[in-house]
C-alpha positions as CSV (number, residue, x, y, z in Angstrom):
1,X,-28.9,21.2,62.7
2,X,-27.7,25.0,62.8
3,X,-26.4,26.6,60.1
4,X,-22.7,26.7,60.9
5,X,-22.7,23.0,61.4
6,X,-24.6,22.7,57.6
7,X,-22.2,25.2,56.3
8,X,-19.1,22.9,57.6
9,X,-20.6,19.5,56.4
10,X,-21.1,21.0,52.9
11,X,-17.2,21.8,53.3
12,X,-16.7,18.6,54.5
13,X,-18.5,16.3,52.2
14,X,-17.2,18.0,48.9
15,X,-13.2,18.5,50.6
16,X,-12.0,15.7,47.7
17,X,-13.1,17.4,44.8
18,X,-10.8,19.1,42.6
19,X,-10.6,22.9,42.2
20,X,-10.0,24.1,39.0
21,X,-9.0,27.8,39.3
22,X,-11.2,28.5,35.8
23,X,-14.5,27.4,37.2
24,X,-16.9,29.5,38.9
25,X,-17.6,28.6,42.5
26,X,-20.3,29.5,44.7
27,X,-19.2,32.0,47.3
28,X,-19.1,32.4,51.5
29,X,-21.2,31.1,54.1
30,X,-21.4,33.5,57.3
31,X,-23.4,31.8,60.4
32,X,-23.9,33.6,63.8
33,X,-22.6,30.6,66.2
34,X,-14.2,64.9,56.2
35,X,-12.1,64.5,59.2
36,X,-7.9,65.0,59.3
37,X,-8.1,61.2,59.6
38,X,-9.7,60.6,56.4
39,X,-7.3,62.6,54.2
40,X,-5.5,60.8,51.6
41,X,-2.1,60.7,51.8
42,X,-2.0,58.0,48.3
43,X,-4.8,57.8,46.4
44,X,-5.1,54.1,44.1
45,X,-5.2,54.5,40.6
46,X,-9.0,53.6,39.7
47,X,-8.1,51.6,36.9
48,X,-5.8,49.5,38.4
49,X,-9.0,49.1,41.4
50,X,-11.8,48.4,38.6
51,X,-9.7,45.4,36.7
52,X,-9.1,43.6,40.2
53,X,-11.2,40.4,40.2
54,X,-11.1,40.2,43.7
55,X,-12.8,43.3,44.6
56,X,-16.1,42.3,43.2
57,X,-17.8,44.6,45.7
58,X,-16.0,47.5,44.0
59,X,-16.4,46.5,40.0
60,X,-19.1,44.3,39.4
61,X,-22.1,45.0,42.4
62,X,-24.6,43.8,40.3
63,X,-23.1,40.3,40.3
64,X,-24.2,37.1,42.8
65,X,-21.0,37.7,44.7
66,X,-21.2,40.8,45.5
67,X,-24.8,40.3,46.6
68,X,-23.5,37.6,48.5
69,X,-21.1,40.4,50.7
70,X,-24.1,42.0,51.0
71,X,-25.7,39.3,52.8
72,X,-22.5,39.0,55.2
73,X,-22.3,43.2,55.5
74,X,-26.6,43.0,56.6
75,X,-25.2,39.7,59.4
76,X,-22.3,41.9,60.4
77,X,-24.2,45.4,61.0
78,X,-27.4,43.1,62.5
79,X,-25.1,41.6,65.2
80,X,-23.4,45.4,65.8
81,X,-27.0,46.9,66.0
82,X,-27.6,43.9,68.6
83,X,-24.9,44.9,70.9
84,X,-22.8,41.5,69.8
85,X,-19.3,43.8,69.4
86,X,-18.7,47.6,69.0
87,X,-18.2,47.8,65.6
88,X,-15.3,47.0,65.4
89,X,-13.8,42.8,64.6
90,X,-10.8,40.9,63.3
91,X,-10.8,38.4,60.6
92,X,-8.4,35.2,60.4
93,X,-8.3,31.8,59.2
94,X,-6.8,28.6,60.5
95,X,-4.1,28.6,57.9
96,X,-2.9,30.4,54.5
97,X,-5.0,30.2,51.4
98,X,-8.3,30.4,52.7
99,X,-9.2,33.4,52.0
100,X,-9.3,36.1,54.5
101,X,-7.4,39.7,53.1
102,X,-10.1,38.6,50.2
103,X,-13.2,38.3,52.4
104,X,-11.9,41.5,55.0
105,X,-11.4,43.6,51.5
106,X,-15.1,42.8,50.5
107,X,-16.6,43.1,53.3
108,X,-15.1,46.7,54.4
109,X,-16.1,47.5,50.6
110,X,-19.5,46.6,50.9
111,X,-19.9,48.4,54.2
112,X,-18.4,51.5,53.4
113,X,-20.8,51.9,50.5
114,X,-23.2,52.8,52.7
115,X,-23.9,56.7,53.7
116,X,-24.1,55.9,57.7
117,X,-20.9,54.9,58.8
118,X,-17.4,55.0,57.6
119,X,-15.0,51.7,57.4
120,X,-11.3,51.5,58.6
121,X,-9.5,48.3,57.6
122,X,-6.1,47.7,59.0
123,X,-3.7,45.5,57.6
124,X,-2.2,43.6,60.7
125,X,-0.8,40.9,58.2
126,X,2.3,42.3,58.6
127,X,4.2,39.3,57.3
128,X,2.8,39.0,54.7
129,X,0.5,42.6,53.9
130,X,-1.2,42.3,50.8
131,X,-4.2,44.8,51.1
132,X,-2.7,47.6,49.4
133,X,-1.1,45.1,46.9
134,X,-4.8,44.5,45.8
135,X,-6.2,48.2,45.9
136,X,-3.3,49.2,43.7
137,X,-2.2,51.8,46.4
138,X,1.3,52.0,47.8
139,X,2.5,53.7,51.2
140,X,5.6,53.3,53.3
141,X,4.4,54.3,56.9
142,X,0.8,52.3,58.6
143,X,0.9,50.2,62.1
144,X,4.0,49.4,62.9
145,X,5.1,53.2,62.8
146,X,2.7,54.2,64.8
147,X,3.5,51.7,67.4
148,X,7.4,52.0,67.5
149,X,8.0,55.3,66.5
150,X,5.0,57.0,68.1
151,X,3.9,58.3,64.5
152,X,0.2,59.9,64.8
153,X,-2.8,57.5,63.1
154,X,-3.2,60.9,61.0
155,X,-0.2,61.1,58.7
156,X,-0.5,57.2,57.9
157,X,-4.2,56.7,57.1
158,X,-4.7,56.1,53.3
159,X,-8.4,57.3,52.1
160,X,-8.8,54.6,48.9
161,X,-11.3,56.3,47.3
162,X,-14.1,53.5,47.7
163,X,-17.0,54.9,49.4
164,X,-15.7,56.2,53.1
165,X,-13.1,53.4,53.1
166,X,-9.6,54.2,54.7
167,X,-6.9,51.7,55.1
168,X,-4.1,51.8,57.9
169,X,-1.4,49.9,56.3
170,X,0.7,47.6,57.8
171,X,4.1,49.6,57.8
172,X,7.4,48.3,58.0
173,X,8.7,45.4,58.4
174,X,9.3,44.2,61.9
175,X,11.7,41.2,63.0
176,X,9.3,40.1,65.6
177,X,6.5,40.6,65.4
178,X,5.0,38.9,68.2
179,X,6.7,41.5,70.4
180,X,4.8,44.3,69.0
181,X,1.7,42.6,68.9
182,X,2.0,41.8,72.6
183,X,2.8,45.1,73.9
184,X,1.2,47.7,75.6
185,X,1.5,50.0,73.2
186,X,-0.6,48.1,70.5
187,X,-3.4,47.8,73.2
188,X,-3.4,51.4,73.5
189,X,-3.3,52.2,69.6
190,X,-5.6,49.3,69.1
191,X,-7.6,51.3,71.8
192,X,-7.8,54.5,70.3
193,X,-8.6,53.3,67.3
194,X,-12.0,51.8,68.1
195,X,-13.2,54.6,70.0
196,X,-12.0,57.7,68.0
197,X,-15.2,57.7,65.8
198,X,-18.1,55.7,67.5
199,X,-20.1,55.4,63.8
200,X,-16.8,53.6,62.4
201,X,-17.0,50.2,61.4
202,X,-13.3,48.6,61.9
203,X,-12.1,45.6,60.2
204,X,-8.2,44.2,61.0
205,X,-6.9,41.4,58.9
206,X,-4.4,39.3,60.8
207,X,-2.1,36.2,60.4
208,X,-3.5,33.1,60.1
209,X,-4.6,31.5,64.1
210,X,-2.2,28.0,63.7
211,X,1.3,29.0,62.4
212,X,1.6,32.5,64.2
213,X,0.5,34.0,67.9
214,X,-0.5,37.7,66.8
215,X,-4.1,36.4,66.4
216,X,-4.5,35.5,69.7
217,X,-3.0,38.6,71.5
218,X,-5.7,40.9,68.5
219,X,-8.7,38.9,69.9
220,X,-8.2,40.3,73.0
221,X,-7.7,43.8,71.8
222,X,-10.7,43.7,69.1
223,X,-13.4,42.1,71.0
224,X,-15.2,40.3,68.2
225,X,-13.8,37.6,65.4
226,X,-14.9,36.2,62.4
227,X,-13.3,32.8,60.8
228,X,-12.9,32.2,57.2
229,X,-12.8,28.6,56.7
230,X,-12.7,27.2,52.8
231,X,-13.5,23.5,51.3
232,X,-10.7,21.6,50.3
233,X,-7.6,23.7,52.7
234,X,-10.0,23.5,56.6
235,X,-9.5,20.3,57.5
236,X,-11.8,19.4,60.7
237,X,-8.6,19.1,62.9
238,X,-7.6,22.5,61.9
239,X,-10.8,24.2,62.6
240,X,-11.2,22.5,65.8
241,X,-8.2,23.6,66.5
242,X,-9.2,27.0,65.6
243,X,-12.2,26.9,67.5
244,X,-10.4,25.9,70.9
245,X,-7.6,29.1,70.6
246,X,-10.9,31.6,70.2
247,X,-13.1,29.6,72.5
248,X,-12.5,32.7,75.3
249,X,-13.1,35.6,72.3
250,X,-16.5,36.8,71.0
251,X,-16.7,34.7,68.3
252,X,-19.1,36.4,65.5
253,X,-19.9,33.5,63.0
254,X,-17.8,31.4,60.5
255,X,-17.5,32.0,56.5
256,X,-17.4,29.2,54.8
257,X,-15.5,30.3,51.5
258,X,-14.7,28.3,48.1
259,X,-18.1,26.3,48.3
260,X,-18.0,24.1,44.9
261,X,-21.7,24.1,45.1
262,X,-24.3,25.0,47.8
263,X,-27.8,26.4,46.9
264,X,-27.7,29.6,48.9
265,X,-32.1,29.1,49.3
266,X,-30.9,26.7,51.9
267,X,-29.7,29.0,54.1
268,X,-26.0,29.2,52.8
269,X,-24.5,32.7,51.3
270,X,-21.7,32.7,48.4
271,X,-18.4,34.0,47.6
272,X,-16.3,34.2,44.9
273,X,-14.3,31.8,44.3
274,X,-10.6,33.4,45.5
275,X,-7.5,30.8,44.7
276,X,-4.3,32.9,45.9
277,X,-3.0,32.4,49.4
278,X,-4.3,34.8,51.7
């Protein structure tokens, strides 16, 4: 049996058991199946960063989840150095509350701790953006500016002060945003932003794949997906539904996040047991 299929029976088999959002749970399960840029235009208040939970990789790296990221950063730059993507991959979910901004914050943390490469992780949520929300780090302009008003990637980067992590917010609000996502003008900033720095490691958080159609048109435009799942909210129907909408798109591997209990010697990784809704 391969390891994604153990990592989705383990969801499966404990899906009825009761979450309480005070107990610990073992983490993530990931299975294969200074430039202008840079320059901070807000920079987070590093208090407000250290007290996040959430951001293990960033305030606690000594602890089993952030050792976990780890494990899903050494998968991620493995499959890069193999010539599996470019460097550059979206992360969704079948639906809300599985976990995804959580696992795309992480995992661009953890990477852009390193001294090789730098990280860029766009917030293409834009319903519902929460990325800054969780860095503590505010900013009026990001994607959608550049897209509809022509606004350079420059003057909307936000360096965050985490390593060589910068963030390309999600902007403002648009009332369709299928449109945008769709149009040739997204391909082309999408574009430019994967081949500006060839040493950049790029990261976009999206909608969830059921309720909304943004995902679809990114996968195209990205060239590389990873799928957070998590016990007790990925129902098999919603995965395989999942799984048939990226069946044409480089799919990278599947997290399996909120794991009541797995022993990660037997071949699963953890993560920290996130209970909001993204």
């Amino acid at each position: 049996m391969s390891r994604i299929e153990k990592a989705i029976e383990a969801a499966a088999s404990k899906r009825n058991e009761a979450h309480s959002p005070s107990s610990p749970q073992e983490p993530v399960a990931v299975h294969r199946p200074k430039t202008k840029e840079q320059a901070s235009s807000t920079v987070p208040d590093r208090g407000l960063l250290v007290s996040n939970p959430y951001l293990t990789t960033a305030n606690d790296q000594g602890s089993p989840a952030s050792e976990q990221y780890r494990k899903l950063k050494s998968v991620i730059v493995k499959l890069s150095q193999m010539g599996d993507f470019d460097k550059a991959l979206m992360v969704t979910s079948s639906v809300a509350g599985e976990g995804k901004t959580i696992t795309s914050l992480n995992l661009a943390i953890t990477l852009a701790q390193e001294f090789d490469h730098t990280v860029l992780l766009v917030e293409a949520d834009i319903r519902k953006p929460s990325v800054l929300q969780y860095l503590g780090i505010k900013a009026e302009r990001g994607l959608t500016d550049c897209v509809l008003d022509g606004t350079d990637l420059s003057e909307v980067l936000v360096k965050t002060g985490i390593g060589n992590l910068t963030v390309l917010p999600a902007g403002r609000r648009v009332e369709n945003p299928v449109e945008l996502f769709s149009s040739n003008k997204m391909t082309e900033l999408i574009d430019e932003i994967k081949s500006r720095y060839k040493d950049r490691y790029v990261i976009v958080d999206t909608t969830p794949l059921l309720p909304f159609a943004e995902p679809a048109y990114l996968a195209s435009m990205i060239g590389a997906v990873l799928l957070i799942v998590r016990e007790g909210v990925t129902t098999p129907d919603k995965l395989k539904r999942s799984l048939e909408i990226l069946k044409n798109h480089n799919l990278l591997g599947v997290v399996n996040n909120g794991v009541s209990r797995v022993n990660s010697l037997q071949g699963y990784y953890g993560y920290y047991g996130y209970h909001g809704d993204k």
